[in-house]
Backbone as a chain_set.jsonl record, in Angstrom:
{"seq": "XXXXXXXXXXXXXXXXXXXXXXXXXXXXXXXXXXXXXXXXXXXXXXXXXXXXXXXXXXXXXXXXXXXXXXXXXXXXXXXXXXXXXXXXXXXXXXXXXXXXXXX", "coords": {"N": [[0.847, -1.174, 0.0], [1.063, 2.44, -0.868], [2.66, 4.751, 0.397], [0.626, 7.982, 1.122], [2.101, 11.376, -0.033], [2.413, 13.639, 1.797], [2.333, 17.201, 1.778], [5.073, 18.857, 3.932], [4.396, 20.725, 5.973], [1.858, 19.833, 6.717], [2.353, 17.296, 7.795], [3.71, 18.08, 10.127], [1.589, 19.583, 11.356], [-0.058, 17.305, 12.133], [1.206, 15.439, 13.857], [1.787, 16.98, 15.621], [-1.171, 18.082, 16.551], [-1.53, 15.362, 17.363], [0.273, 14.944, 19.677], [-0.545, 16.802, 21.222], [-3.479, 15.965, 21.705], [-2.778, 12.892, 22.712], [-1.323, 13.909, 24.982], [-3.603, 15.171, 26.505], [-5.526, 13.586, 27.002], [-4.026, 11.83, 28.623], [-3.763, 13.965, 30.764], [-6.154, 14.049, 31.779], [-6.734, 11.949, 33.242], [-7.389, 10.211, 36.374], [-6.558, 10.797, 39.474], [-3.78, 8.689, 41.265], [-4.452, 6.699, 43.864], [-3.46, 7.187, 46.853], [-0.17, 6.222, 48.238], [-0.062, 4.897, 51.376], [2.178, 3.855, 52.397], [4.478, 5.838, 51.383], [5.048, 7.832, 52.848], [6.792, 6.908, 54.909], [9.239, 5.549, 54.244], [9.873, 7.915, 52.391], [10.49, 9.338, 55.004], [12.934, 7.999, 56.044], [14.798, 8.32, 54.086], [14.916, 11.455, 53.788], [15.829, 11.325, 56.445], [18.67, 9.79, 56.351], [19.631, 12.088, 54.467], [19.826, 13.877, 56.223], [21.819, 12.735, 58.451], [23.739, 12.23, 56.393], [24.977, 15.058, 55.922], [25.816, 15.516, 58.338], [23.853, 17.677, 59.689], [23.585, 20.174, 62.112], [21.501, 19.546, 65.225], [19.488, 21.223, 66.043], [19.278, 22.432, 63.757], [18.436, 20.557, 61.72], [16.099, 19.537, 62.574], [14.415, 21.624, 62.181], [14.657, 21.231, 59.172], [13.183, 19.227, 58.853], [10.88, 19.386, 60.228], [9.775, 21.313, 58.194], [9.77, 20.05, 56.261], [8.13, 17.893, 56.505], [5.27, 18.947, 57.384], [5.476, 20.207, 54.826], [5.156, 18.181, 53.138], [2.895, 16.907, 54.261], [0.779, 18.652, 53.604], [0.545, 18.451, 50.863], [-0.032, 15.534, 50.742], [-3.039, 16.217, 51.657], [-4.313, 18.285, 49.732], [-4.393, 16.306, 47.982], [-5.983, 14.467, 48.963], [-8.813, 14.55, 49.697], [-10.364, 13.797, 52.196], [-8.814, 14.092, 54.366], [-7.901, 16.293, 57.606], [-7.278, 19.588, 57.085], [-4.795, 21.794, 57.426], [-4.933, 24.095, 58.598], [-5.485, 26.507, 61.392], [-3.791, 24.709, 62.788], [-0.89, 25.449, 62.47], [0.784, 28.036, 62.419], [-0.25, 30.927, 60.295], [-0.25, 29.274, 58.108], [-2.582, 29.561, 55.098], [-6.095, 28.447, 53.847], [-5.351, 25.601, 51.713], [-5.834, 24.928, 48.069], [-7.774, 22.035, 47.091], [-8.49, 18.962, 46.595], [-10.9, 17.568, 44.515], [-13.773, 15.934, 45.813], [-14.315, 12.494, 45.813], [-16.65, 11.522, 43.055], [-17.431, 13.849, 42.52]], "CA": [[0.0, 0.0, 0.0], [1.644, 3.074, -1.072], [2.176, 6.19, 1.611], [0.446, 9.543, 0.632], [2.69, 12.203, 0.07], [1.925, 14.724, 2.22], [3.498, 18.26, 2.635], [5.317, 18.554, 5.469], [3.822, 21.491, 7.147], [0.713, 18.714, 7.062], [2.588, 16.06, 8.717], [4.133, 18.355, 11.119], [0.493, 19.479, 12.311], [-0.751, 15.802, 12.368], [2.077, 15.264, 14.751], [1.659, 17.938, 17.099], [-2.127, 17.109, 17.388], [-1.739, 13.842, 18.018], [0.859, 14.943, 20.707], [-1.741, 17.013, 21.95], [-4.255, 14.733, 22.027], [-2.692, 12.101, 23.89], [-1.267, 14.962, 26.344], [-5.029, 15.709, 27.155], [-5.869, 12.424, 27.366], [-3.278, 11.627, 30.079], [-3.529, 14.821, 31.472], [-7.834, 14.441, 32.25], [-7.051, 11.219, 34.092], [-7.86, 10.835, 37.676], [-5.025, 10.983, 40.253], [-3.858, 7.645, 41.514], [-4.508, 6.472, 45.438], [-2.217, 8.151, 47.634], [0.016, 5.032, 48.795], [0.492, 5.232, 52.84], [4.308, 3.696, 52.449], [5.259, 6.815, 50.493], [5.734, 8.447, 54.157], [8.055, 6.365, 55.692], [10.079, 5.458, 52.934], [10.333, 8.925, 52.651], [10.759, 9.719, 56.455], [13.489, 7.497, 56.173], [15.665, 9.175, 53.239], [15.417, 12.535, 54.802], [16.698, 11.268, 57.505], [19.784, 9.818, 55.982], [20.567, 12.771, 53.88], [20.091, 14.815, 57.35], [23.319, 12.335, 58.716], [25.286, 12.229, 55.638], [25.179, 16.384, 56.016], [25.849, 15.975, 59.556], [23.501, 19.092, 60.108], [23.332, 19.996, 63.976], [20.283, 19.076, 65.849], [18.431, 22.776, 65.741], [18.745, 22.852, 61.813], [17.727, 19.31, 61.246], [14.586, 19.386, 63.283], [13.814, 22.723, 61.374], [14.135, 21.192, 58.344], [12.206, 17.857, 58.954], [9.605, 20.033, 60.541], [9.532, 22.305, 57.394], [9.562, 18.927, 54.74], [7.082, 16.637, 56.65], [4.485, 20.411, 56.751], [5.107, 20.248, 53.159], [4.312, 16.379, 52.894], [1.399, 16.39, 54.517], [-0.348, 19.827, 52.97], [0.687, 17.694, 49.308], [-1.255, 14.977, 50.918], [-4.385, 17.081, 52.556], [-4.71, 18.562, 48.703], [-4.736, 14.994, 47.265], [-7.347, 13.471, 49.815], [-10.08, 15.49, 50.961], [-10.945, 13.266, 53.637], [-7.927, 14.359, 55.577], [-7.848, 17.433, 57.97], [-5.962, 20.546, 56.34], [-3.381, 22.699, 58.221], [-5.344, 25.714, 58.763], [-5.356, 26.485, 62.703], [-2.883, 24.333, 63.401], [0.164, 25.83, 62.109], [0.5, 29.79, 62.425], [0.482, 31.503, 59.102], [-0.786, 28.635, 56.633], [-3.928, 29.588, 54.89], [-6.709, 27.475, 53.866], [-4.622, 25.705, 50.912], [-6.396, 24.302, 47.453], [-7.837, 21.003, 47.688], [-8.664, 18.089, 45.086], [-12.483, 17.668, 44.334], [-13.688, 14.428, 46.36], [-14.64, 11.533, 44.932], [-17.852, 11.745, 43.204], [-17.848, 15.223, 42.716]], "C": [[0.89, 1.234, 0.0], [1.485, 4.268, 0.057], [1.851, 7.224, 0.879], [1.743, 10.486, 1.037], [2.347, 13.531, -0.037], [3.102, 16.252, 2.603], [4.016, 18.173, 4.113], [4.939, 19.138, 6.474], [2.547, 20.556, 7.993], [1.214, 17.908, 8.013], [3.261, 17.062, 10.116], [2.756, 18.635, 12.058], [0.063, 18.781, 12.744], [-0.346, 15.371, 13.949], [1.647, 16.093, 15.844], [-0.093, 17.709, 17.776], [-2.326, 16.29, 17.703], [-0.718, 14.065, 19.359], [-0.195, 15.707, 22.207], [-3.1, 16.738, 22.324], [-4.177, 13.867, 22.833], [-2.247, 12.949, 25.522], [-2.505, 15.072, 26.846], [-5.797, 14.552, 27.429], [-5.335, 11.712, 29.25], [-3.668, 12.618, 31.055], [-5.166, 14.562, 32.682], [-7.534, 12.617, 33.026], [-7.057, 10.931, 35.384], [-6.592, 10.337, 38.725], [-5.125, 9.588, 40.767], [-4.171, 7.852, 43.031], [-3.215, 7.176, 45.572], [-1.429, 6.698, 48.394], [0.631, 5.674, 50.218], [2.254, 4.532, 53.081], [4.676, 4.512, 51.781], [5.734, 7.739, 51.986], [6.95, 8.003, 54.761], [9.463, 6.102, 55.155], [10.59, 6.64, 52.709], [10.993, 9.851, 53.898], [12.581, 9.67, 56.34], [14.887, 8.297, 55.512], [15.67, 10.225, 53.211], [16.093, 12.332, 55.733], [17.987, 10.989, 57.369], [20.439, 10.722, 55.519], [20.926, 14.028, 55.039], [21.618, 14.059, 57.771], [24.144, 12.241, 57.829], [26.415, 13.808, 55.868], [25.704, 16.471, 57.328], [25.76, 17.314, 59.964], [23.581, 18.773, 61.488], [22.032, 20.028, 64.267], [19.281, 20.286, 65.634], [18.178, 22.993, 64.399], [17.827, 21.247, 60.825], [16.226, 19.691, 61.453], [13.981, 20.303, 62.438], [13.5, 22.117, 59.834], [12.995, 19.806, 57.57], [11.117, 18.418, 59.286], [8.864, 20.841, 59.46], [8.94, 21.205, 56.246], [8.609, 18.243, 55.626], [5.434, 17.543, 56.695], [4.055, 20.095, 55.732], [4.26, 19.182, 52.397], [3.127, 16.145, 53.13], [0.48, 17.607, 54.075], [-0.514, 19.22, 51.438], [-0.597, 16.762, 49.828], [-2.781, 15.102, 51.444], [-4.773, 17.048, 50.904], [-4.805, 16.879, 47.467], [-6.084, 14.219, 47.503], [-7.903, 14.585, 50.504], [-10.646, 14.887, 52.37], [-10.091, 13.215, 54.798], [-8.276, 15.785, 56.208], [-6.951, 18.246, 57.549], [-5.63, 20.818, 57.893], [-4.274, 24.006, 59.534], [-5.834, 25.844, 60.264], [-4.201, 25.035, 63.222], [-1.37, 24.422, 63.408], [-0.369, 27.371, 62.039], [0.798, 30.041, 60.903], [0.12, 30.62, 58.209], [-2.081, 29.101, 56.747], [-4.54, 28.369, 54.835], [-5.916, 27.099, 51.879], [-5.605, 24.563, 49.948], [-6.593, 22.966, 47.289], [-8.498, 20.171, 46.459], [-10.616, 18.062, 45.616], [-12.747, 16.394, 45.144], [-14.314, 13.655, 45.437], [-16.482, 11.659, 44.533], [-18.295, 13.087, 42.643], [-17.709, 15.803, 40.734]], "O": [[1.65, 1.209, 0.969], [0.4, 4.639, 0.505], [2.615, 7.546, -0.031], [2.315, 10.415, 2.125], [2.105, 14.298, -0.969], [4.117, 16.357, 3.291], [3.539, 17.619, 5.104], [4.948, 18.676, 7.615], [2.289, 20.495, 9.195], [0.593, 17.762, 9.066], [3.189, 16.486, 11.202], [2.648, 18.154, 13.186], [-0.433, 19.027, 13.843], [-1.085, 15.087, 14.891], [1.172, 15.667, 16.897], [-0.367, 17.348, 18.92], [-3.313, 16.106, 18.416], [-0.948, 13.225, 20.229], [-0.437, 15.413, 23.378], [-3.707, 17.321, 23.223], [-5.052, 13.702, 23.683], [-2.637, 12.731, 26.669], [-2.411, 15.06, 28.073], [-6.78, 14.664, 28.162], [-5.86, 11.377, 30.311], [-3.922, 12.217, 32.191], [-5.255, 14.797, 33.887], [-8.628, 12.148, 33.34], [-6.385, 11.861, 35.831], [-5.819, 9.424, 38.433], [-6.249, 9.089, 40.822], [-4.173, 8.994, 43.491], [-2.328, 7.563, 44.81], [-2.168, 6.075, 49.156], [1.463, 6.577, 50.305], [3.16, 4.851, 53.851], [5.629, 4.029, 51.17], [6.848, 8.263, 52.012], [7.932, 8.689, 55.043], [10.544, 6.435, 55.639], [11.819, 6.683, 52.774], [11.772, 10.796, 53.777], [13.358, 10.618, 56.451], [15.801, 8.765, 56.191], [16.588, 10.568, 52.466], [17.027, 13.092, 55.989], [18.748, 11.672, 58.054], [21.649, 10.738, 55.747], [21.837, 14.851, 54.953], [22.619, 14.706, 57.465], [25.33, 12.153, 58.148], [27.637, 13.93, 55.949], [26.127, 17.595, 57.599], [26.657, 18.047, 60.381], [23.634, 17.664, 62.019], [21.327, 20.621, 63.451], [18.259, 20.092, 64.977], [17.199, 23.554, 63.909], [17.078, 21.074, 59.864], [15.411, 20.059, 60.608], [12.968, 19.902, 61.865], [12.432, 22.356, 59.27], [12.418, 19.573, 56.508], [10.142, 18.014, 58.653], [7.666, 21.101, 59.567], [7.955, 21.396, 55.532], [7.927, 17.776, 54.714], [4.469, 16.997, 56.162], [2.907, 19.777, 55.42], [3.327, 19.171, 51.593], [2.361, 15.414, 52.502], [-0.721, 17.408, 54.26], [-1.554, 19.444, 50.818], [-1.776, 16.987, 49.553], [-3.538, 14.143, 51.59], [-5.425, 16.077, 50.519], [-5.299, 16.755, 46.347], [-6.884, 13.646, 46.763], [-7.588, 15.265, 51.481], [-11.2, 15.453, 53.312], [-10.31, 12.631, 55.859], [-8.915, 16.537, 55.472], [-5.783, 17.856, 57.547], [-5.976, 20.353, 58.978], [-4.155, 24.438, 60.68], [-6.819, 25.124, 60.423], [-4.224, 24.699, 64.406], [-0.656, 23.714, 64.117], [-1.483, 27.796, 61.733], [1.766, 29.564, 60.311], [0.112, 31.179, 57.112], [-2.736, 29.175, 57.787], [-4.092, 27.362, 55.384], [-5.911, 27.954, 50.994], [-6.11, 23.581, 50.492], [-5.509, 22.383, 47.312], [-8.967, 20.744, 45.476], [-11.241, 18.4, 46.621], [-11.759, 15.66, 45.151], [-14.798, 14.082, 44.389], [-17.374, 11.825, 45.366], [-19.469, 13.319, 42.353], [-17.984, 16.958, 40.408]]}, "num_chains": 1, "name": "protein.A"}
């Protein structure tokens, strides 16, 4: 079966909508579960790269206190059925939150 010979500006558009096509495809699909071993696992390898740095005890804590914050406002905006931040940390607002299931 012979290929059409198409200009190329043609095949270059073909291309790019089909890139954008499947981009919007992927993009509109729905976020996976949140897996509960992504904490610890993670806990864990902060913590090592805190002793490889051998930071001192006052800057560690600061910045485990600052990354596990961060970790869990990522996971608040993933799962609505967790409690956000907001009154329990000074200074975070109320921070954007995924739609719940259903919705």
């Amino acid at each position: 079966m012979p290929t059409p010979n198409l200009p190329q500006g043609v095949v270059l558009r073909l291309r790019r909508s089909l890139v954008a096509l499947l981009a919007g495809m992927v993009a509109c699909a729905p976020a996976p579960a949140v897996d509960p071993s992504l904490v610890p696992v993670w806990a864990r390898t902060w913590y090592g790269a805190i002793r490889v740095e051998r930071l001192a005890p006052p800057v560690a804590s600061r910045l485990m206190a600052y990354a596990t914050t961060t970790l869990y406002a990522g996971l608040v905006a993933a799962d609505p059925s967790l409690p956000g931040l907001r009154g329990l940390v000074n200074g975070i607002p109320d921070l954007p939150r995924a739609a719940g299931r259903g919705e």
